[in-house]
KOLPA-622938 format. One line per 10 residues: number of its first residue (from 0); their letters; for each residue x, y negated, z of C-alpha. Coordinates in steps of 0.2 Angstrom, whole numbers, plus 5000, padded with zeros to 4 digits. Layout:
! residues N
NUM	A	X Y Z ~ ...
***
This chain:
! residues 385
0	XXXXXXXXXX	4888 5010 5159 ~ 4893 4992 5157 ~ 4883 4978 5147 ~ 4892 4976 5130 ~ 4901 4960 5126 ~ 4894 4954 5108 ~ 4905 4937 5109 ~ 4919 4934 5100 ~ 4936 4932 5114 ~ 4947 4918 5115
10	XXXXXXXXXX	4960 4931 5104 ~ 4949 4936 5091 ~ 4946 4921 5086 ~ 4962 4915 5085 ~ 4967 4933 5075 ~ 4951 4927 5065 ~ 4958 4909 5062 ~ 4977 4917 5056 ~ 4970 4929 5044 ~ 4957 4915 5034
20	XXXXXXXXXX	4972 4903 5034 ~ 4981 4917 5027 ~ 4966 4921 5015 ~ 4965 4904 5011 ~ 4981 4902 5005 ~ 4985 4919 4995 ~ 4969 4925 4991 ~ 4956 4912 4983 ~ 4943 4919 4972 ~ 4952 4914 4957
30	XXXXXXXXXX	4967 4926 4962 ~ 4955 4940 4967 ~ 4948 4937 4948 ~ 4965 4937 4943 ~ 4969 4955 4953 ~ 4952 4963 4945 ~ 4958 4960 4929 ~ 4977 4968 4931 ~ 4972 4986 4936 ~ 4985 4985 4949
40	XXXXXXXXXX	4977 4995 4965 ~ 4981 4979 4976 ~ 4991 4965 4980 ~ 5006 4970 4987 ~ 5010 4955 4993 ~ 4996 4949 5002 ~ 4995 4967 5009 ~ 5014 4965 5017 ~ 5009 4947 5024 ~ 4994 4955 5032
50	XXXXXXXXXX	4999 4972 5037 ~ 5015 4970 5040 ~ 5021 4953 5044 ~ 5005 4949 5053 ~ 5003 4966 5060 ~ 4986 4970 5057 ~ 4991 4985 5048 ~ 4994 4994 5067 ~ 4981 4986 5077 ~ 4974 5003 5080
60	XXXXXXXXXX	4989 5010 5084 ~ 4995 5011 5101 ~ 5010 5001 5104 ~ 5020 5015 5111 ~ 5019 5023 5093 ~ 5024 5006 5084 ~ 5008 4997 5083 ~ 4999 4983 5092 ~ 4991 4992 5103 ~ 4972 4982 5101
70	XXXXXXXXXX	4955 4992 5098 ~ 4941 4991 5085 ~ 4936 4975 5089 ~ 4953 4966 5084 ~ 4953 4977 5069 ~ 4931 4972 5066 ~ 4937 4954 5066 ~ 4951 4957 5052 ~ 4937 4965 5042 ~ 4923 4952 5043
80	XXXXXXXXXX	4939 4940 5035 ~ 4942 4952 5023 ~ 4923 4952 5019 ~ 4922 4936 5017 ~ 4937 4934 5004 ~ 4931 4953 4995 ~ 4948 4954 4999 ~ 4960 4969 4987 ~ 4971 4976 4999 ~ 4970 4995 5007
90	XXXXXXXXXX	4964 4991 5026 ~ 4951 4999 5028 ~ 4959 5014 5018 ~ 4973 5015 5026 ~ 4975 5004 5043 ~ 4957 5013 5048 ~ 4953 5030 5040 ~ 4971 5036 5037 ~ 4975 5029 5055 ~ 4959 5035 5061
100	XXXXXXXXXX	4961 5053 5057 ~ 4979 5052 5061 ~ 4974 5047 5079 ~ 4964 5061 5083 ~ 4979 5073 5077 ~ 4991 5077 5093 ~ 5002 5061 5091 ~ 5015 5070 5100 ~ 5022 5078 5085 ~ 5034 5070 5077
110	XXXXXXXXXX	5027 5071 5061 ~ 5013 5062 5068 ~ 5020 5049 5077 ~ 5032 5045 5063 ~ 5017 5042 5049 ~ 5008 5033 5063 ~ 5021 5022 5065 ~ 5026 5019 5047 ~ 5006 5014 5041 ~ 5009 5001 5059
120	XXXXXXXXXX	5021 4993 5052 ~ 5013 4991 5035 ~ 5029 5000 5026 ~ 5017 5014 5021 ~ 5001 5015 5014 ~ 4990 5030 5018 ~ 4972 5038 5012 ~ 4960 5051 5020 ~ 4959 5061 5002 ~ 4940 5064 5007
130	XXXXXXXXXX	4926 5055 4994 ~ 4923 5037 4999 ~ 4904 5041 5000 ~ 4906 5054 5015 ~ 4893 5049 5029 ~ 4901 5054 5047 ~ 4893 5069 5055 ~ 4883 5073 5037 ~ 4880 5090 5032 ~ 4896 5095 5022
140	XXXXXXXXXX	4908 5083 5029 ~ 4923 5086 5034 ~ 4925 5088 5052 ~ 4904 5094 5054 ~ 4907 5111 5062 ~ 4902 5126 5049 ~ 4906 5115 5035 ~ 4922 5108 5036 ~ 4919 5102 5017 ~ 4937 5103 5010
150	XXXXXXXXXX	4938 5107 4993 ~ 4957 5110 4993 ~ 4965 5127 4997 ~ 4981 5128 5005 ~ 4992 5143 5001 ~ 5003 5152 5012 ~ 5018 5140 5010 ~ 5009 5126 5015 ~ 5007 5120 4996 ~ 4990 5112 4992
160	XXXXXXXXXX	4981 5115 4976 ~ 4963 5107 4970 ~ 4954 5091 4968 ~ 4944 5076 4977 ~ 4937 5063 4965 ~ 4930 5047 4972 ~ 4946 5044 4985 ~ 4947 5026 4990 ~ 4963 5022 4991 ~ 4971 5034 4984
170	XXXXXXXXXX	4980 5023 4969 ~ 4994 5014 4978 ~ 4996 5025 4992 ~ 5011 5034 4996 ~ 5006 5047 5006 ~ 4989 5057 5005 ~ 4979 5065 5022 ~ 4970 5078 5012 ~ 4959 5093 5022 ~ 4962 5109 5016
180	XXXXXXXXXX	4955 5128 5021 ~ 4966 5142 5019 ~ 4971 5157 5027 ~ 4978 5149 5042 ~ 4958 5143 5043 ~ 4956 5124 5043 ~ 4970 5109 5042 ~ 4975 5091 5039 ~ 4990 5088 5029 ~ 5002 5074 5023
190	XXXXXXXXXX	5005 5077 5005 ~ 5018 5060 4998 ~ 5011 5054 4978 ~ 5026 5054 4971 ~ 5026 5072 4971 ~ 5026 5077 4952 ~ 5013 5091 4959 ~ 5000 5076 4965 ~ 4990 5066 4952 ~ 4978 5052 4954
200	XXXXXXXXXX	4967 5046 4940 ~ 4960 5029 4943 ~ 4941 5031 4941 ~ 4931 5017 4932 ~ 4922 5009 4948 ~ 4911 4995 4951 ~ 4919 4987 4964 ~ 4936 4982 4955 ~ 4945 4977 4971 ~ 4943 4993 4981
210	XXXXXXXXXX	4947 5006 4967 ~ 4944 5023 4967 ~ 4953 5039 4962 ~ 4954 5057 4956 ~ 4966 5068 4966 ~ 4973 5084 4958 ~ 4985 5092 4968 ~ 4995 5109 4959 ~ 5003 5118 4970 ~ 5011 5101 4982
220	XXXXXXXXXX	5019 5101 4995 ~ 5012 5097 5011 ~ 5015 5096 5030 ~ 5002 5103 5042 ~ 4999 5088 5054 ~ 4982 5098 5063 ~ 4973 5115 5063 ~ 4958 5120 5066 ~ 4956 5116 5084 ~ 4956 5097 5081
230	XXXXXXXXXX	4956 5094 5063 ~ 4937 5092 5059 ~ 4934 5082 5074 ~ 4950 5069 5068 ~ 4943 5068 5051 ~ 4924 5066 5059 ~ 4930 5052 5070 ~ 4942 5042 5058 ~ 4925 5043 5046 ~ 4915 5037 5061
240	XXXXXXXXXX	4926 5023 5065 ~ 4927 5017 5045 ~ 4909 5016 5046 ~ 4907 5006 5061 ~ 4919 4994 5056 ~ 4915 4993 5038 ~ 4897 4984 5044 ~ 4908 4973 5048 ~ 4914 4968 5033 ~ 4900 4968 5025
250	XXXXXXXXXX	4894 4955 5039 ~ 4909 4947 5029 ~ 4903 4949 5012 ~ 4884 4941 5019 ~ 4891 4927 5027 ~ 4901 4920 5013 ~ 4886 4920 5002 ~ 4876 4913 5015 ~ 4888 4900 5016 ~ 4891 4896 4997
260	XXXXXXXXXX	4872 4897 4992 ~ 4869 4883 5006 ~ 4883 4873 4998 ~ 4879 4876 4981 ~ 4861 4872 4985 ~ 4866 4856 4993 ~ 4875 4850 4979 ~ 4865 4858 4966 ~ 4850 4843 4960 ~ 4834 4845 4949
270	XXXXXXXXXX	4821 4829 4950 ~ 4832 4819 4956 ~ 4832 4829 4973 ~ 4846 4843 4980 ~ 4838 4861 4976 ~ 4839 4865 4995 ~ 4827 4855 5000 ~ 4815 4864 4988 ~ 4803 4871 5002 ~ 4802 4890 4994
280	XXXXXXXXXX	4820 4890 4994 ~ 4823 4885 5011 ~ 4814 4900 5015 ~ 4824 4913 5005 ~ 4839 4905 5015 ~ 4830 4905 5031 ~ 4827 4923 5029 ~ 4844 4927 5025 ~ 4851 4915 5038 ~ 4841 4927 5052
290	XXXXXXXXXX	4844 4944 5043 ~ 4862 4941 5045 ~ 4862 4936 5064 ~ 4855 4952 5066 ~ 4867 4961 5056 ~ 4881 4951 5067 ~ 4873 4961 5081 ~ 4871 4978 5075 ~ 4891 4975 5066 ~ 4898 4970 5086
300	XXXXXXXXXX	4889 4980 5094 ~ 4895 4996 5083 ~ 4914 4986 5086 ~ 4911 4987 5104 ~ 4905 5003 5106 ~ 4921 5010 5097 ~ 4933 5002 5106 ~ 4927 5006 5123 ~ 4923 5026 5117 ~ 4906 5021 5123
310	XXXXXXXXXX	4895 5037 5122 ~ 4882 5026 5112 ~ 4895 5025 5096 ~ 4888 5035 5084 ~ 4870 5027 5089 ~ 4876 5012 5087 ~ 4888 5014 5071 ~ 4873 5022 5063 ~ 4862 5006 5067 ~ 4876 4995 5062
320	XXXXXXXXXX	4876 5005 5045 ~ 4859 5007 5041 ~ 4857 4988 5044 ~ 4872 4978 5038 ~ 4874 4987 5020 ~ 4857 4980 5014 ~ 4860 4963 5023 ~ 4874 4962 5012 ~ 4866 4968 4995 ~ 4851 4958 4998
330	XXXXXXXXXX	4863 4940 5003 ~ 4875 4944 4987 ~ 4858 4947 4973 ~ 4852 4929 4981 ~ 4867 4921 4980 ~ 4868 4926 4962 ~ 4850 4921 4958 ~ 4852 4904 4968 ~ 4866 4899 4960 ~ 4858 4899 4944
340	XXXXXXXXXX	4866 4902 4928 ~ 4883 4899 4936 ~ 4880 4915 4947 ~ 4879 4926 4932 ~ 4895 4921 4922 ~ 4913 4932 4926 ~ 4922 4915 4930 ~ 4911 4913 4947 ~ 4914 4924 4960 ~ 4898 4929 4967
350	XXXXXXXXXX	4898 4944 4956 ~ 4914 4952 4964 ~ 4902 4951 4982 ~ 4890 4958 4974 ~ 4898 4973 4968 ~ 4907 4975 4984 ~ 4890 4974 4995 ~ 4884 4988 4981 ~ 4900 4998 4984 ~ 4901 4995 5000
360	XXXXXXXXXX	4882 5003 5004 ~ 4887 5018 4997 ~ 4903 5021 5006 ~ 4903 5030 5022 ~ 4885 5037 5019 ~ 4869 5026 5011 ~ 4858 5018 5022 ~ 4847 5032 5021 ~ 4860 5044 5025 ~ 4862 5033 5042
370	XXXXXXXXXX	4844 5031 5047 ~ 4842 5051 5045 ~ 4858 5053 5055 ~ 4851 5042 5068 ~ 4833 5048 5070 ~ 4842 5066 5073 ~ 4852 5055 5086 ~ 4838 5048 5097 ~ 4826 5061 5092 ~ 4813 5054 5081
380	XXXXX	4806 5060 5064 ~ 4817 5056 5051 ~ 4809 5045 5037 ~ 4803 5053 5023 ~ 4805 5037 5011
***
C-alpha cells in the first residue's frame, strides 16, 4: 500500500484559490447574516456560481456521467472553503451524500445516470432523506446489514408513505433519495418535492445556514433507483464519504477562527499594549494553532483515503471525525471569548461558526459515536466515557 500524500497539489490549490475568490466576493459574513435571517434554504445564486458555473457540484461524478471526473480530495478542498465562509449552500447535501449514494447505485440505469448528471451540472439539487445525525456503519443505519433503518414503507406501486425528521437538505431540494422497506424487501428511491404527496417542514435548527427538515411522504410517487443487493451498502458508503469530508470542513470552520482571533487579538489593546501579546493568551492560541494542524492531518488523511478506496477509510474517516468536530467547537467557543464583548453580539459572525462547529459535531455520528466505531475497527475497548 502506497504512503499517503497529505500535501495540497498544484490543482487544489488553485480550485482552493477560485472558490475563496468566489466566496470572497458573494459570500461575506454580512450576507451569510443577511441569508440567516430570510428563511430561504440557500442562496441560489451563489449555489449556481459554485455548482454549476464552477462545476464543483459534479466533482464526484465521473466525467462520462456529466461531471468532472476528480475524487474526494478536490471535493475535501471545496469543503474547507466552505468551512471557512460557513457558507449556505446544499454541497455537502447534495454534491456528496445524494451523489454519494447515488454512486454506489448501478449507474448504468438510466435513471441513474440521468439524476447523476443533473445534480453535476448543478441544475438539480438532491438529498439522502436519512437524519443528518446518522453515523456510518452505526447500529440502525441505513445500509448496516439487519438494520437497514428506514422508516418509510413502500407500497406495491412503488408509492412511498411515512416520515424522516432531521433531513438536511431537504428545504430547497428538488428531488428526495429516500430508503424505504417494503414488500419487494429493501430500496432507494427518487421521490421529486414538488409532488403534492411530499411535504417538508422546516425544523427550527441551530445552525441557520444548513437547515433542517421534516419529510412526510403520503402515498408519493417514487422510482426504485436500488434494491436490496446494493442499496444499504450505497446509502453506507455515501454516509461514509459525508463524514470524511465533513472534517474537513470543519478544518474550515477552525481555521477561520484561528485566523480572525489572531487578528482581532493583534489589533485589539488594553494597557497600552495588543491583547496578543498578553502571555496566557498566547497560549490559548498556541494550543489552538497545534490542535488544528493535527486536525489538518486526520481531515487529509480521511480525503486521501476516500479517494483512493484505501481499505484504511473507515479508520481513517472515523479518526478524522472524532478529532476535527471538537477541534472545531473548541476554536469557534475561543474565538467567541477572545473577542470579547464583540464576539457575543448577532452583528459579528463568530456566532454563525460557532453554531456550525456545534452542528456540525453532531452530523454524521458525535465524536463519541466515531471513537466507539473505531475502537470496534482496530479492536480496542471502546471507551466507556
Amino acid at each position: 500500500m502506497s504512503t499517503p500524500d497529505l500535501l495540497y497539489t498544484e490543482a487544489e490549490e488553485d480550485l482552493r484559490a477560485a472558490v475563496r475568490s468566489l466566496l470572497t466576493d458573494h459570500c461575506p459574513p454580512a450576507a451569510v447574516l443577511s441569508r440567516a435571517e430570510s428563511g430561504r434554504a440557500y442562496d441560489g445564486a451563489l449555489w449556481r456560481a459554485l455548482g454549476a458555473d464552477m462545476g464543483a457540484a459534479g466533482l464526484l461524478v465521473p466525467d462520462k456521467l456529466g461531471g468532472q471526473g476528480a475524487t474526494a480530495r478536490e471535493a475535501a478542498v471545496v469543503m474547507e472553503e466552505l468551512g471557512r465562509a460557513v457558507a449556505p449552500v446544499p454541497y455537502l447535501t447534495s454534491a456528496v451524500l445524494a451523489v454519494g449514494a447515488l454512486l454506489g447505485c448501478d449507474t448504468g440505469q438510466d435513471a441513474v445516470a440521468r439524476l447523476l448528471g443533473a445534480l453535476a451540472e448543478g441544475r438539480t439539487v438532491g438529498a439522502l432523506a436519512v437524519p443528518l445525525s446518522t453515523a456510518p456503519g452505526a447500529p440502525g443505519a441505513p445500509g448496516v446489514p439487519g438494520a437497514p433503518g428506514a422508516t418509510v414503507r413502500a407500497d406495491g406501486d412503488g408509492a412511498l408513505s411515512g416520515q424522516v425528521s432531521g433531513v438536511a437538505g431537504a428545504a430547497g431540494a428538488d428531488v428526495l433519495l429516500v430508503p424505504a422497506a417494503g414488500a419487494d424487501g429493501y430500496g432507494l428511491y427518487a421521490v421529486e418535492t414538488a409532488e403534492t404527496s411530499v411535504s417538508v417542514e422546516p425544523l427550527t435548527s441551530l445552525d441557520l445556514t444548513r437547515p433542517l427538515a421534516a419529510v412526510t411522504l403520503t402515498g408519493a410517487p417514487a422510482r426504485r433507483l436500488a434494491g436490496d443487493d446494493r442499496a444499504g451498502a450505497a446509502i453506507g458508503r455515501a454516509l461514509l464519504t459525508g463524514a470524511g469530508l465533513l472534517a474537513s470542513e470543519q478544518l474550515g470552520v477552525a481555521e477561520w477562527c484561528l485566523t480572525e482571533t489572531v487578528r482581532h487579538t493583534k489589533e485589539r489593546h488594553q494597557f497600552g499594549r495588543p491583547v496578543g501579546s498578553f502571555q496566557a493568551l498566547k497560549h490559548r492560541m498556541a494550543t489552538l494553532w497545534l490542535e488544528l494542524v493535527q486536525a489538518r492531518a486526520t481531515a487529509r488523511y480521511a480525503a486521501d483515503a476516500l479517494a483512493t478506496d484505501s481499505p484504511d477509510t473507515p479508520v481513517a474517516v472515523a479518526v478524522a471525525q472524532a478529532h476535527c468536530a471538537q477541534v472545531a467547537v473548541h476554536a469557534a467557543e475561543e474565538c467567541v471569548q477572545l473577542h470579547g464583548g464583540i464576539g457575543m453580539t448577532w452583528e459579528h459572525p463568530a456566532h454563525l461558526y460557532l453554531k456550525r462547529a456545534k452542528s456540525d459535531e453532531i452530523a454524521l455520528g458525535t465524536p463519541g459515536r466515531h471513537r466507539q466505531t473505531l475502537a470496534g475497527l482496530v479492536d480496542l475497548a471502546a471507551p466507556t466515557g
